[in-house]
C-alpha positions as CSV (number, residue, x, y, z in Angstrom):
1,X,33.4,-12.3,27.5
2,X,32.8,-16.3,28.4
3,X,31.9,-16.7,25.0
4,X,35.4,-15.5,23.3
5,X,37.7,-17.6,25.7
6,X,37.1,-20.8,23.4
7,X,37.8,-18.6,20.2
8,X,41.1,-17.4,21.7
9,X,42.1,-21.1,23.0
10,X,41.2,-22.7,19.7
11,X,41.6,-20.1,17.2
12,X,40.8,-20.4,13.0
13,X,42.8,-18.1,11.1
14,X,42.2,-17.1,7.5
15,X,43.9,-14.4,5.3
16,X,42.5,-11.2,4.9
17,X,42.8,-12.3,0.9
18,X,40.4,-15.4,1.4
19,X,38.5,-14.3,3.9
20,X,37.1,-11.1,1.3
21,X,35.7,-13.8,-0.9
22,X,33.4,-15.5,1.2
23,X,30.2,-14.9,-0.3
24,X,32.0,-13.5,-3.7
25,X,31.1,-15.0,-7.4
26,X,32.9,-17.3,-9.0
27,X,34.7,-14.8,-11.9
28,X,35.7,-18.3,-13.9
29,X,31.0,-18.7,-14.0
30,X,30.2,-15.2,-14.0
31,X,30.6,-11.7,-14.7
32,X,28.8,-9.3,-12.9
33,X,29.8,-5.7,-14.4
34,X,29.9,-2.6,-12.2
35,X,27.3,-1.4,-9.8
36,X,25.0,-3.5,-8.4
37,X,26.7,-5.9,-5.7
38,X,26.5,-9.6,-6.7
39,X,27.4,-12.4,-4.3
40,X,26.5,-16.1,-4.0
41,X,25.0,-17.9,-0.7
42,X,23.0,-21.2,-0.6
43,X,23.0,-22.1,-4.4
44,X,21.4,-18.8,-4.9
45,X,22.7,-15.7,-6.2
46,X,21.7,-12.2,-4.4
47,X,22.0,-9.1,-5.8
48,X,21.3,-5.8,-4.4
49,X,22.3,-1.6,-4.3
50,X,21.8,0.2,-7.6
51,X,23.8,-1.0,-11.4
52,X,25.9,1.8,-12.7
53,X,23.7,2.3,-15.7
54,X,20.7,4.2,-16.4
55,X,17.3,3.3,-14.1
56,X,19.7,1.4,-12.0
57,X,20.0,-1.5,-14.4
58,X,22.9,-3.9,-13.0
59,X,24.8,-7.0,-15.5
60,X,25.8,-10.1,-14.3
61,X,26.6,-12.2,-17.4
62,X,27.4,-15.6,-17.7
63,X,31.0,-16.9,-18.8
64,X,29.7,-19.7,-20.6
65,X,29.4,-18.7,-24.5
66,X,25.6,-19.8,-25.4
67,X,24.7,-22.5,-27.6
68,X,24.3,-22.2,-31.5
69,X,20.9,-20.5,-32.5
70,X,18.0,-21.7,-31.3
71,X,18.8,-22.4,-27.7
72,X,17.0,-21.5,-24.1
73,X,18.2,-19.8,-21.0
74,X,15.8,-20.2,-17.8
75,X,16.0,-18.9,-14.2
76,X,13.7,-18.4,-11.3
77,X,13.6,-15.0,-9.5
78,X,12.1,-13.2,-6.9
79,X,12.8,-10.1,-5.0
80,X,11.6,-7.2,-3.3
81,X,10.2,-4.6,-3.2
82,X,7.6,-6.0,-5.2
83,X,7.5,-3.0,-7.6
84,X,11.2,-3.8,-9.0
85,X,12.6,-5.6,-12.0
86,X,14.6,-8.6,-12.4
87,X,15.5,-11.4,-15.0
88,X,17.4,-12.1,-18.0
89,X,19.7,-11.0,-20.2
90,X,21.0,-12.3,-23.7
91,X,22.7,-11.3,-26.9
92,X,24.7,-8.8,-24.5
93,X,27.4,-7.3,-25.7
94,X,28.9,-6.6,-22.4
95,X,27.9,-2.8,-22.0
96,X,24.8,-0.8,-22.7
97,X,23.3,-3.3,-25.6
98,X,20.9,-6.6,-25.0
99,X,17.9,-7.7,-24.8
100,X,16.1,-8.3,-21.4
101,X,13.1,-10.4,-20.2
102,X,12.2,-9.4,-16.3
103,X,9.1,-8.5,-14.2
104,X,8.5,-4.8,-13.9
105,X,6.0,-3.0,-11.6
106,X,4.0,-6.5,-12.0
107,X,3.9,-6.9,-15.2
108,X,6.3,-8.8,-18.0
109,X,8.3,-7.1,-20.2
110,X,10.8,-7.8,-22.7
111,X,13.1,-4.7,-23.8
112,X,16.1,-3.8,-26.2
113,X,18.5,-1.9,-24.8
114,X,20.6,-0.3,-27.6
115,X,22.1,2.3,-25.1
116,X,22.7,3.5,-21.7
117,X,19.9,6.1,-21.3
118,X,16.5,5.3,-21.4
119,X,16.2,7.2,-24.6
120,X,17.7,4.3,-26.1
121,X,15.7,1.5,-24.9
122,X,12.5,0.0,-26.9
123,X,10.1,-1.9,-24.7
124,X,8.8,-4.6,-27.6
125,X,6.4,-6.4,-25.7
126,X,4.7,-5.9,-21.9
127,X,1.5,-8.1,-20.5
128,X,0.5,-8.8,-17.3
129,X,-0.5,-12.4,-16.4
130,X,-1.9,-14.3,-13.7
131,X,1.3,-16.6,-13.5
132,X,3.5,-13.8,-12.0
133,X,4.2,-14.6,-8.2
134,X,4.4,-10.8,-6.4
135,X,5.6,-12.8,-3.2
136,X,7.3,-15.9,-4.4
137,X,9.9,-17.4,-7.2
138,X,8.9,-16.7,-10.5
139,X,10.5,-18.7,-13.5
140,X,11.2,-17.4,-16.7
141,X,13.0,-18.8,-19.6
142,X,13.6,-17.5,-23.1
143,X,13.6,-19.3,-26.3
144,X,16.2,-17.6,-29.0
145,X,15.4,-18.9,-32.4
146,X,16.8,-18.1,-35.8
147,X,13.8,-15.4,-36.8
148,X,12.2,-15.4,-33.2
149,X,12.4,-14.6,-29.6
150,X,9.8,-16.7,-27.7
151,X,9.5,-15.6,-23.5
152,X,7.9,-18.0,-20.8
153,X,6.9,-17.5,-17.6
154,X,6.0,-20.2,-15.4
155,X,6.6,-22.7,-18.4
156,X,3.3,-20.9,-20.3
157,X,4.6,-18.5,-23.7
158,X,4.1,-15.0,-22.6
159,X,5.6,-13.0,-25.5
160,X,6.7,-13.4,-29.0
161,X,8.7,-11.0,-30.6
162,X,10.2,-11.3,-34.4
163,X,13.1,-8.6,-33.5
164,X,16.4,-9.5,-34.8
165,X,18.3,-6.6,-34.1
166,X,20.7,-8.3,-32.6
167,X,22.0,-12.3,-33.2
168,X,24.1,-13.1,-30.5
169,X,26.2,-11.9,-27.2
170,X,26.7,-13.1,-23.6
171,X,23.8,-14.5,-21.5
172,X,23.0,-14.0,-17.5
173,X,21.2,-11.8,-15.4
174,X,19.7,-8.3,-14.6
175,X,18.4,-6.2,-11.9
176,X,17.2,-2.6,-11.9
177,X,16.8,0.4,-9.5
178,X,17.2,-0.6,-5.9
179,X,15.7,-4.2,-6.7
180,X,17.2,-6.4,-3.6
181,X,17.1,-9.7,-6.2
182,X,17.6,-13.7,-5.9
183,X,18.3,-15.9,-8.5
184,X,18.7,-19.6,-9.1
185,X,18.5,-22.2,-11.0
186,X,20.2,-20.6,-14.0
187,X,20.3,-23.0,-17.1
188,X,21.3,-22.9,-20.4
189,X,21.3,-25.7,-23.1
190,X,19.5,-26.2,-27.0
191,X,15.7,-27.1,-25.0
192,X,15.4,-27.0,-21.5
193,X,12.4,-29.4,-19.3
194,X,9.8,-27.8,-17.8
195,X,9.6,-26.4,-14.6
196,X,6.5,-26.7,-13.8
197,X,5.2,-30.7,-12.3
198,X,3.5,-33.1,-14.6
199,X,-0.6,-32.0,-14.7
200,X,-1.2,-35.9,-13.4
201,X,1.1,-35.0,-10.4
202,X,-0.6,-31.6,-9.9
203,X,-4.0,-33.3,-9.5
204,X,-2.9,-35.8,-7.4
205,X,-1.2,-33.1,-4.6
206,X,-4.1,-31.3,-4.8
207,X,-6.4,-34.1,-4.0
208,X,-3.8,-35.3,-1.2
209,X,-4.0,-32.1,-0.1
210,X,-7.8,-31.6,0.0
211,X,-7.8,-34.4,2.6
212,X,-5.1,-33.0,5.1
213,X,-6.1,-32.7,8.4
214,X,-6.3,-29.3,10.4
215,X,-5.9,-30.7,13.5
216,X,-2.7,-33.0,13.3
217,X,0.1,-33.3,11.3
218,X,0.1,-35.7,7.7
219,X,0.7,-39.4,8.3
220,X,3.4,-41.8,7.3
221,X,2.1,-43.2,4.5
222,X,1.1,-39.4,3.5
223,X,4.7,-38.2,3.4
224,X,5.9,-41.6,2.1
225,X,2.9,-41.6,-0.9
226,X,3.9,-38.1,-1.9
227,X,8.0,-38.3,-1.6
228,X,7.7,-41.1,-4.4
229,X,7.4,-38.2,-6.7
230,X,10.4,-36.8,-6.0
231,X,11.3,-33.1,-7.0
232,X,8.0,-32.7,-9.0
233,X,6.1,-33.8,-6.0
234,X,8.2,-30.7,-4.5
235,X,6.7,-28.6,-6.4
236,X,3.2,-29.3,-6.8
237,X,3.4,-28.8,-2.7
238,X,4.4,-25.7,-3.3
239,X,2.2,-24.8,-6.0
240,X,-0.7,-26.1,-4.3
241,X,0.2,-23.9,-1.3
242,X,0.7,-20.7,-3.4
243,X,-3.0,-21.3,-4.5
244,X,-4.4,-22.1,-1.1
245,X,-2.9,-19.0,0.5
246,X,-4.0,-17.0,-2.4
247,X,-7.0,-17.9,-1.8
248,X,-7.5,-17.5,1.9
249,X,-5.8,-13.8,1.0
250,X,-8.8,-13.6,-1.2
251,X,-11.3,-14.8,1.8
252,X,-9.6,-12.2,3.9
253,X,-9.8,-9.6,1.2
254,X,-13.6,-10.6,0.9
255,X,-14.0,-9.9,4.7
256,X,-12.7,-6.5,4.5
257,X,-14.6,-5.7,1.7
258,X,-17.9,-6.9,3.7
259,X,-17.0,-4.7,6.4
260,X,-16.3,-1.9,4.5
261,X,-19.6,-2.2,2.4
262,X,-21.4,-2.2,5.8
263,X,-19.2,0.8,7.3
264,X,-20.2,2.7,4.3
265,X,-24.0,1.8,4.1
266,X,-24.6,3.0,8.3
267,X,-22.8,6.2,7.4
268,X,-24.3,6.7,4.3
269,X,-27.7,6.4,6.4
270,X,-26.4,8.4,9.5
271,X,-25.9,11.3,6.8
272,X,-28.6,11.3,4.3
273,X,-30.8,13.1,6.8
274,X,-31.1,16.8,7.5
275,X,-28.4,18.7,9.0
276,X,-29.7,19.1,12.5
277,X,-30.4,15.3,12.6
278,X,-26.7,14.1,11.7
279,X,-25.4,12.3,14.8
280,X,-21.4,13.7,14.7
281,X,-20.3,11.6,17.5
282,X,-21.4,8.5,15.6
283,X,-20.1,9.3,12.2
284,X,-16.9,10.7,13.6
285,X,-16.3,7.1,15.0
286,X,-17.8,5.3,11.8
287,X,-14.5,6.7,10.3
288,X,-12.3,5.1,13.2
289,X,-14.8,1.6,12.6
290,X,-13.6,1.9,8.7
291,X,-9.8,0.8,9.6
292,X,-11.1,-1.0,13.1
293,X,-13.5,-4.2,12.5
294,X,-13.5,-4.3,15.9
295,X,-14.2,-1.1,17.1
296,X,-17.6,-1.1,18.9
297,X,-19.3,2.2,18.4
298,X,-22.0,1.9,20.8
299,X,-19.1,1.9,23.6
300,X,-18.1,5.0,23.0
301,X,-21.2,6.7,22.8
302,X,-21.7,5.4,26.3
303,X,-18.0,6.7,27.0
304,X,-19.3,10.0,26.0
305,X,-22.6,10.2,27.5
306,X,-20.9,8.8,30.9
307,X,-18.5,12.1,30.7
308,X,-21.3,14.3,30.0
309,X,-22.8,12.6,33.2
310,X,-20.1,13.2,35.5
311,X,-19.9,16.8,34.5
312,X,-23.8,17.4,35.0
313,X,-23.5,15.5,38.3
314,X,-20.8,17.8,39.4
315,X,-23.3,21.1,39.0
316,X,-25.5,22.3,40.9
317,X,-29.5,22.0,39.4
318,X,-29.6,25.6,38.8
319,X,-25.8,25.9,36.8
320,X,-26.0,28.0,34.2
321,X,-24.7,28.0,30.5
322,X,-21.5,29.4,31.3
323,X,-21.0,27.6,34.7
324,X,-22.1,24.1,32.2
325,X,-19.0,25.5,29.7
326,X,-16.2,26.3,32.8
327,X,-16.8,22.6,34.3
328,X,-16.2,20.8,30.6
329,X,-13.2,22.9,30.7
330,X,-12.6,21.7,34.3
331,X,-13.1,17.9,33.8
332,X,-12.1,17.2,30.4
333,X,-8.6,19.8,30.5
334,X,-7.4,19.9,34.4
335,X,-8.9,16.3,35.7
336,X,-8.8,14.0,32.6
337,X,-5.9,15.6,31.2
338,X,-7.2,15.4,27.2
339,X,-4.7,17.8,25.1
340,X,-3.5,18.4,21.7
341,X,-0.9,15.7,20.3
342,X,2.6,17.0,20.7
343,X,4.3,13.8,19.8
344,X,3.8,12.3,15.6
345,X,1.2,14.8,15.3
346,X,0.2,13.2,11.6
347,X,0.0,9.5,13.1
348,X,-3.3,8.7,12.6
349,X,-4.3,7.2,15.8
350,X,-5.6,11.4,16.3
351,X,-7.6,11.3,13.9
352,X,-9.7,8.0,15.6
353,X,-11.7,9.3,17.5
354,X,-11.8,6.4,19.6
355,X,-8.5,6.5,20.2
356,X,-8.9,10.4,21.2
357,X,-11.3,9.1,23.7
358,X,-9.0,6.5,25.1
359,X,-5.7,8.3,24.9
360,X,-7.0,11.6,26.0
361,X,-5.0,13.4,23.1
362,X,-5.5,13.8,19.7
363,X,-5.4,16.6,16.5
364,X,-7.7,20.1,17.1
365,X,-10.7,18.6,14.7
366,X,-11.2,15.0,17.2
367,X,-10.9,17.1,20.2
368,X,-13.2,19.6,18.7
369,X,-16.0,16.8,17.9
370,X,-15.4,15.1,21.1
371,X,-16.0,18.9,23.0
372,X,-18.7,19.5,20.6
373,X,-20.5,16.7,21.5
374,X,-20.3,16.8,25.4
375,X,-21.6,20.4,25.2
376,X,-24.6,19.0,23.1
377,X,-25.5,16.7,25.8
378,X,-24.9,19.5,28.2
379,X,-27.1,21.7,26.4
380,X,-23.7,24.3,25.5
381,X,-24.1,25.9,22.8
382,X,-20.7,25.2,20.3
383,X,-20.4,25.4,16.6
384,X,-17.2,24.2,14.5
385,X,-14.9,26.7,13.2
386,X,-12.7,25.5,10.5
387,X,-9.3,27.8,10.9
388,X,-6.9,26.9,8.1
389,X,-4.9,24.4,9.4
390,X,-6.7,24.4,13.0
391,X,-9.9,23.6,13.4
392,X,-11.6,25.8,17.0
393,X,-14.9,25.8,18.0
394,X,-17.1,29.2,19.7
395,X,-19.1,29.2,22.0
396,X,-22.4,30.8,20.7
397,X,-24.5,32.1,23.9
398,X,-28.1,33.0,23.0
399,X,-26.8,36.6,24.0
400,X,-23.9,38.4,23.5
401,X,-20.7,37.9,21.7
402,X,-19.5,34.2,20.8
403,X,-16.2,32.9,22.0
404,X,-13.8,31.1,20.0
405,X,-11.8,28.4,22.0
406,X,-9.1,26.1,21.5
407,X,-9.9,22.7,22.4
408,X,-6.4,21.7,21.4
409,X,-4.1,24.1,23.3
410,X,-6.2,22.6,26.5
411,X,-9.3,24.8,25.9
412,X,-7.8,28.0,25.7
413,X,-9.9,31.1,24.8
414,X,-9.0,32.8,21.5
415,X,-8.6,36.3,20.6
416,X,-9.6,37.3,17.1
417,X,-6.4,38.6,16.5
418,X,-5.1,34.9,17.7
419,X,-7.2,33.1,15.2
420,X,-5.9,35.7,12.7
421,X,-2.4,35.0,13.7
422,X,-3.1,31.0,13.1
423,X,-4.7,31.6,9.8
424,X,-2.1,33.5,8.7
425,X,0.7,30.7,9.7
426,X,-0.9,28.3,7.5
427,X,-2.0,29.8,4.7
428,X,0.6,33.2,4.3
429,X,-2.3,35.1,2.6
430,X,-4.9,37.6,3.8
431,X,-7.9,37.3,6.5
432,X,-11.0,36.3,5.0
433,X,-13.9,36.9,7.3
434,X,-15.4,33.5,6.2
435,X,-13.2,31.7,8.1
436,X,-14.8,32.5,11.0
437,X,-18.1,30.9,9.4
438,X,-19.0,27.9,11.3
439,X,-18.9,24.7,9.3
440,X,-21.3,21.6,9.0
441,X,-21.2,18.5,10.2
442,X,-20.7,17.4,6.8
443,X,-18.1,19.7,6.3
444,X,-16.4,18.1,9.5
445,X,-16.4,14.9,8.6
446,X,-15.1,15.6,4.8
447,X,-12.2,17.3,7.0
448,X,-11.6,14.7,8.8
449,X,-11.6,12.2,6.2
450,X,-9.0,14.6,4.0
451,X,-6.6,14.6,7.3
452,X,-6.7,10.3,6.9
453,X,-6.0,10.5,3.3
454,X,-3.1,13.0,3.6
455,X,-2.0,10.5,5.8
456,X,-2.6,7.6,4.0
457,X,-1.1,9.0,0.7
458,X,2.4,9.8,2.8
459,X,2.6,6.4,3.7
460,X,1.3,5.2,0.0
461,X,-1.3,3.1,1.5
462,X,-3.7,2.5,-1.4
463,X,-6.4,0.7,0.3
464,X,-6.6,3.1,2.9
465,X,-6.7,6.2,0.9
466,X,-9.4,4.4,-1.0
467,X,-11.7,3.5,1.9
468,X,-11.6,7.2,2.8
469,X,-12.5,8.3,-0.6
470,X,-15.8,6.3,-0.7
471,X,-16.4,8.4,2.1
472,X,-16.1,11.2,1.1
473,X,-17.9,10.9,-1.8
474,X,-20.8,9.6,0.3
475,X,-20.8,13.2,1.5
476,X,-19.2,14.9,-1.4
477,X,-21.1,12.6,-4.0
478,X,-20.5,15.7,-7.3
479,X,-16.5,15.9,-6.6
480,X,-14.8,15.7,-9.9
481,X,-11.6,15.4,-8.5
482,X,-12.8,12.9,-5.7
483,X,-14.5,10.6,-8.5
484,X,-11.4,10.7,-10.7
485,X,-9.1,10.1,-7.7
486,X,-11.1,6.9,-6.4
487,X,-10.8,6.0,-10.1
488,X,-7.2,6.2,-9.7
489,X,-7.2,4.4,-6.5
490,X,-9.4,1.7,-7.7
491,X,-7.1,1.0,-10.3
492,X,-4.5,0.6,-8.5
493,X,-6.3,-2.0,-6.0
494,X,-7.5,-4.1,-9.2
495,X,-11.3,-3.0,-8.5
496,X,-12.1,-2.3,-12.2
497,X,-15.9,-2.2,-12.1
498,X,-15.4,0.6,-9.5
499,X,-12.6,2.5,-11.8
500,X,-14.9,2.3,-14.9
501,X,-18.0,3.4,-13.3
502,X,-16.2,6.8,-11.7
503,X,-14.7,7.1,-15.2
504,X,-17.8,6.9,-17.1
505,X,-19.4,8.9,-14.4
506,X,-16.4,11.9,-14.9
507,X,-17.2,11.5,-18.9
508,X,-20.7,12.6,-18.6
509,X,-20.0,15.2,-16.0
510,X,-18.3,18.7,-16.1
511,X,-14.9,18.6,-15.1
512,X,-13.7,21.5,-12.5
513,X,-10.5,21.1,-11.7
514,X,-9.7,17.6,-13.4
515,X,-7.9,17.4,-16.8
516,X,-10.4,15.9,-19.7
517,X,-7.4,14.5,-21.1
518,X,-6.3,12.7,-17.8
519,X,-9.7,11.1,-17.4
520,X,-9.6,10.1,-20.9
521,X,-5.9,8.2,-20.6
522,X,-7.5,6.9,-17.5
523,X,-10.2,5.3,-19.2
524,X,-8.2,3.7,-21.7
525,X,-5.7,2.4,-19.1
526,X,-9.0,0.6,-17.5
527,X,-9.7,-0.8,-20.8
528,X,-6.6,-2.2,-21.4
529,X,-6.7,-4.0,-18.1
530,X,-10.5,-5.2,-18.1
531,X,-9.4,-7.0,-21.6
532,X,-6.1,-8.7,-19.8
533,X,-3.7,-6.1,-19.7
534,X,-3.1,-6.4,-24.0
């Protein structure tokens, strides 16, 4: 309230009229046709929402009538998400038809667009380079020549195309899908300087820079040494940080892949052994340690052999199997209060089993391991029993009937006609008696590892859902469709070594449930980018 008394004393009117155009183009410099929102802050221009034509493509052209033939148009762009499209326009004729040179899905592309659907556009040229900036300004300039089309990026020639389809039109910008976009620096003339600074300027930032200090901030004469160059010395700062935090990305990116290797190489030993000598509880966590560097799984085989501890200690000397079972129920259920997630059942902090540990909550397959593995140490009998869609355990008593139990509805005994009922719910077909079956340890941690990638490929996390996959096919190492999705993945995540060895690998294996024809347009795909994309 304090804080609008000196608005009301000391008011500042504007119309309604004027005040709707703060932020608005200039219509006497530009044009920006319907759909996409276009407005002007800070010398830049933003555009964002979806263009009224096909693939969301969005027109803002320039006023200005372009130069006689040949002549340049430049601008620098960035915008997000980094999968969207953005850049230039030219020889428009103020509708569906004009040529465009933009970034697209991280690659370059110059199209014709002779119409509004996408049946009617003609992509004539598309590379990728190491110039584009994912997560910075990009520039890009086009040179229109009498029998020629010539498209920069970053100052260096990207694409030449001899199309002449169309001779001239409006110049100015273009956005596509739901692109939010900035532009600025638009220019248009007969030749227009380079963007990029001198190479003798470059050199010298970069050998100012080599000599920074860590500890304090740059000097006097630094700042005054370096502001002599004016706008070019701007810009080789900037360049010269793009490439140092590219590289420290690719130090990080090193680190990971370190820890990974090593994450994969302990479980790859923990389960090359025979089935009785598999350790689950260190395994299950192994999976946890994949997205956790700092996960320590030696604590939490403590943790575990601590519980198992206080629930022996609790017994008399003489307890018997059955008395072992009811106090795990007792400690872990009623005293420590460990249930089935209730709450973002998917997240998947339940399916770390370290986290299970600490939260005391987690999906029916942790709780399962966690259950399986104190009765181990307790000497109670408990197999795995993989339910579709809910993984149980049974008790298995060297006499007499087994017991099925849910570890996740608080270690509730199950009926058969219960597990029945839950099979039923999740699959909508018939009982199979093999369901009952008790499952591997192998087969526990494959499950497992599937629950993470489901995950994963909800929230289109690549990396993770390729992590998961080079586990899997530790265990599962004759998957077709494992080995062609890791291919996939791998591809995505620019580790082309890895996409061409699971492609080969598919090529000179039988293919059960993968298309021969999708692994051959894979293949191809990661030829064209292990020769540059061309």
């Amino acid at each position: 309230m304090n804080d609008l008394k000196p608005l009301l004393a000391d008011p500042n009117p504007i119309s309604m009229e004027q005040w709707l155009t703060i932020g608005v183009l200039d219509t006497a410099v530009w044009n920006p046709l319907a759909g996409s929102r276009w407005k002007q802050r800070a010398g830049r221009i933003l555009a964002s929402g979806a263009g009224g034509g096909f693939g969301g493509r969005g027109q803002c052209l320039s006023t200005a009538s372009p130069p006689q033939v040949p002549f340049e148009i430049a601008v620098s762009v960035r915008f997000d998400p980094a999968d969207g499209a953005a850049g230039l326009v030219f020889h428009s004729d103020g509708g569906d038809r004009h040529y465009g040179f933009y970034p697209s899905n991280g690659e370059l592309r110059l199209t014709r667009f002779d119409g509004p659907d996408v049946y009617a556009w003609t992509v004539l040229a598309q590379v990728r380079s190491p110039l584009y900036r994912t997560d910075g300004w990009s520039h890009l300039k086009v040179r229109i020549e009498a029998d020629r089309i010539r498209c920069y990026l970053n100052d260096e020639l990207v694409i030449e195309s001899n199309d002449r389809t169309y001779r001239s039109g409006k110049v100015g910008l273009c956005k596509f899908r739901n692109s939010q976009a900035e532009f600025r620096d638009f220019r248009m003339g007969e030749s227009l300087p380079n963007r990029e600074p001198p190479a003798e300027i470059i050199e010298r930032i970069a050998a100012t820079a080599a000599q920074l200090p860590i500890d304090r901030p740059p000097s006097d004469e630094t700042v005054t040494s370096v502001a002599a160059d004016g706008v070019a010395g701007l810009e080789a700062l900037e360049r010269e940080a793009r490439q140092l935090e590219a590289r420290a990305k690719r130090v990080r990116d090193l680190a990971a892949a370190v820890h990974e290797t090593r994450v994969v190489e302990d479980f790859t030993k923990l389960v090359d052994r025979p089935e009785t000598e598999i350790d689950l509880l260190r395994t299950a966590l192994l999976i946890a340690a994949m997205d956790n560097r700092e996960l320590d799984v030696d604590s939490y085989v403590q943790e575990v052999d601590r519980i198992a501890r206080r629930i022996r200690a609790s017994l008399p000397d003489d307890a018997n199997v059955p008395a072992r079972l009811d106090a795990m129920k007792q400690d872990l259920f009623e005293k420590q209060g460990f249930h089935g997630s209730r709450h973002d059942y998917d997240h998947r902090s339940n399916s770390y089993l370290n986290e299970v540990i600490d939260d005391r909550e987690g999906l029916p397959i942790t709780l399962s391991v966690l259950f399986m593995e104190i009765g181990r140490r307790l000497d109670v009998p408990i197999a795995g029993v993989g339910l579709p869609g809910h993984f149980v355990v049974r008790y298995e008593p060297a006499d007499g009937p087994g017991q099925l139990i849910d570890v996740f509805e608080r270690g509730k005994d199950l009926t058969l006609d219960d597990a029945k009922a839950r099979a039923s719910l999740a699959t909508g077909g018939a009982w199979d008696e093999e369901f009952l079956h008790a499952v591997t340890k192998r087969q526990i941690l494959v499950r497992m590892l599937r629950n993470l990638f489901g995950e994963a490929r909800r929230a289109e996390a690549t990396d993770r859902m390729l992590r998961y996959t080079n586990l899997i096919l530790v265990l599962e190492p004759d998957s077709p469709s494992d080995r062609f999705y890791r291919a996939v993945l791998a591809l995505q995540a620019g580790r082309l070594e890895l996409a061409r060895a699971d492609t080969d690998w598919l090529m000179g294996h039988e293919l059960e449930g993968v298309s021969r024809r999708a692994v051959d347009d894979l293949s191809r795909t990661i030829d064209r980018e292990l020769s540059g994309g061309k």
